[in-house]
N, C-alpha and C positions, 0 to 999 in steps of 0.2 A: 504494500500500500504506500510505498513510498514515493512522495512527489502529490498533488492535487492538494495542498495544506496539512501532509503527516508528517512527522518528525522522521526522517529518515535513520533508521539503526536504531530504535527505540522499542525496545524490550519491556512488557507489560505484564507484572503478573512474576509467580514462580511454581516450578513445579518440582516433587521432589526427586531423588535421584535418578530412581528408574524410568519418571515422565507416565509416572500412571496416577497420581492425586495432585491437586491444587492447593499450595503451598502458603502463597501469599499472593492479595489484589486480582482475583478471578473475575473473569472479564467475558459473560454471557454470550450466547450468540444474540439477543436481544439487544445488548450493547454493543455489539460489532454493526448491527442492520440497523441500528438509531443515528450510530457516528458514521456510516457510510450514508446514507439519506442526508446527513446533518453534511457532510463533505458534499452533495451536490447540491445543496442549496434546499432541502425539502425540509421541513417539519414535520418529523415522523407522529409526534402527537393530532396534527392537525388533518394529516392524509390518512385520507378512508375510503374504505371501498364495502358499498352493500351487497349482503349475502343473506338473501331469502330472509328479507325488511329489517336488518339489524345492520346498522355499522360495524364495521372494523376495520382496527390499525392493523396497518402492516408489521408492526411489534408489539402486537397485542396488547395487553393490559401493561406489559412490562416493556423495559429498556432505555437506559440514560445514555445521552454522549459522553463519548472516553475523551474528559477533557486533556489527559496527561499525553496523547496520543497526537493531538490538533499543533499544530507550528505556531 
């Protein structure tokens, strides 16, 4: 994701030895689909799309932008 306003080389999160548990600063796919929508310019809270007469987000109920991620 480097380049479009992300810090390029910037390591988020930690996992531990063997990369099978989340260590420290776990980081959703909700939160990856909030700050990539937020990178093009979309307000994932605001974009909705209706599905048989009910709104919804495209990150559901959940997901904040990864401010530490943003340039």
């Amino acid at each position: 994701m480097a380049g479009g306003g992300v810090k390029g080389g910037t390591v988020i999160g930690e996992t531990d030895d063997i990369g099978w548990g989340v260590v420290k600063d776990p980081v959703h796919v909700h939160d990856l689909h909030a700050t990539i929508l937020h990178l093009f310019g979309l307000d994932h809270e605001r974009l909705t799309y209706r599905f048989q007469g009910r709104d919804f987000r495209l990150t559901d109920i959940a997901g904040n932008v990864v401010q530490a991620a943003l340039a």
